[in-house]
N, C-alpha and C positions, 0 to 999 in steps of 0.2 A: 346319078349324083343326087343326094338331098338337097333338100332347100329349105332354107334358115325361115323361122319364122319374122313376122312385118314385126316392125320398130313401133313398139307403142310406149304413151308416156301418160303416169295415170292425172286426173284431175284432183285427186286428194294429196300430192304431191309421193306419191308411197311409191315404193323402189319398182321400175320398170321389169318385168318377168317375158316378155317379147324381145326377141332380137332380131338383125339379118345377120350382124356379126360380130366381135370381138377384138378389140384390137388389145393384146397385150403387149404392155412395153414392158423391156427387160435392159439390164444397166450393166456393163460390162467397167469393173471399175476395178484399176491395179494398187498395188503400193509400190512404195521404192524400190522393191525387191523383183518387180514383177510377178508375183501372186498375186492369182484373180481373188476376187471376193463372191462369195457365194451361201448362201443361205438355207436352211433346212428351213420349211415352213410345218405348221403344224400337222402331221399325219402324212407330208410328202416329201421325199427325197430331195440330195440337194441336187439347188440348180442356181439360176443369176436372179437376183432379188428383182422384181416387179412384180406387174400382175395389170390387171384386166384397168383400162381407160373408164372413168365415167363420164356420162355423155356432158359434152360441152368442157370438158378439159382440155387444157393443151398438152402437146407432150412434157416441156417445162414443168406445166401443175401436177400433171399425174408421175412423172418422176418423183419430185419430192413430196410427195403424199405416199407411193411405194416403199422408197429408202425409209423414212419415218416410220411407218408401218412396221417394216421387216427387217430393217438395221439400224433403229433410232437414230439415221441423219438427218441433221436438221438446218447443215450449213449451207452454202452457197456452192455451187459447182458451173460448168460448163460441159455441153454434151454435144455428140456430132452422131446424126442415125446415120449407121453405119451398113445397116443388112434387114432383113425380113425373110422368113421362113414360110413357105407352100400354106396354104391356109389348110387347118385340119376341121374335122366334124368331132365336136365336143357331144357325144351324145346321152350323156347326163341331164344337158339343158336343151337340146336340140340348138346350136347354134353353131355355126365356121367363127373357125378364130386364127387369126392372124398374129404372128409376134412382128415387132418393132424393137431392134434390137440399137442400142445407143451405148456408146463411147461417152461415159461420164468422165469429168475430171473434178474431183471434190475440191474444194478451197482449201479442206479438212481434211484432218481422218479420226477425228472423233466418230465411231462405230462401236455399234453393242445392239445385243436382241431387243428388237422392236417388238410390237406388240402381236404381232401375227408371226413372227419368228421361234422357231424351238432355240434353235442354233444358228449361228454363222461363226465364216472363220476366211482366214488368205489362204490357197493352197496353191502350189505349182500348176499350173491348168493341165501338164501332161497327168497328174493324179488324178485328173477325171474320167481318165480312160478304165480306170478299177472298177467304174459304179457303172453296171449297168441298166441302166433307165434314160427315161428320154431327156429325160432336163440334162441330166447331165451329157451327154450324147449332145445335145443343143450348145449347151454353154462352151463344150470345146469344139466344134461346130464354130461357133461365133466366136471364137478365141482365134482360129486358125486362120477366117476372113479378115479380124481385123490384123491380123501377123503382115498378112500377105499385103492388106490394103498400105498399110506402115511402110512396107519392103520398098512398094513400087513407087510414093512420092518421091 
């Protein structure tokens, strides 16, 4: 097993480059119809719009700073972490990463490409199964947990 580098923080205040880990949140958000929402980001496949926590955010902060980002939301919502996924070795950066996977419910559904988004769009979630790559392999993944968690209340 590798191991993540130590957590440093610079004194110039300039973006940390050491990690141990990664927590990325990712936002699992329907419409009325029951299509998920999901996002193409620049240069990757699609998947559920988030991405990586900065240190000292909450999940609350770092949700709406994602959706902004990646699906220009800007409203008010409710969320319930729902699942997490095996933590992987990102070995680009040398670090483990972890998703956090959340049950958003928007106030809104004012949505449109954010600033780090190519595309997004609502699809059937069973439509995820045509892409093969990971995100999307995750996203219905954590479509099927929250199915089942729904089923059993």
């Amino acid at each position: 097993m590798k191991r993540g580098k130590l957590v440093t923080i610079q004194d110039d205040g300039s973006e940390r480059t050491d990690y141990l880990f990664r927590i990325s949140i990712k936002a699992l958000i329907y419409n009325e119809n029951g299509d998920l929402l999901v996002v193409k980001e620049h240069g990757l496949n699609w998947g559920l719009p988030g991405g990586g926590m900065d240190f000292g955010e909450t999940f609350r902060d770092a949700l709406a700073r994602e959706l902004k980002e990646e699906v220009g939301y800007e409203g008010k919502f409710d969320f319930e972490v729902i699942d997490t996924a095996d933590p992987m070795w990102l070995k680009n950066i040398e670090v483990w990463q972890i998703y956090v996977v959340c049950h958003v419910k928007p106030k809104g559904f004012s949505f449109g490409v954010g600033s780090d988004g190519e595309d997004m769009r609502f699809i059937d979630p069973a439509d995820l199964a045509q892409y093969d790559d990971l995100q999307a392999r995750y996203a219905l993944r954590f479509h099927s947990r929250l199915q089942d968690r729904l089923r059993s209340r």
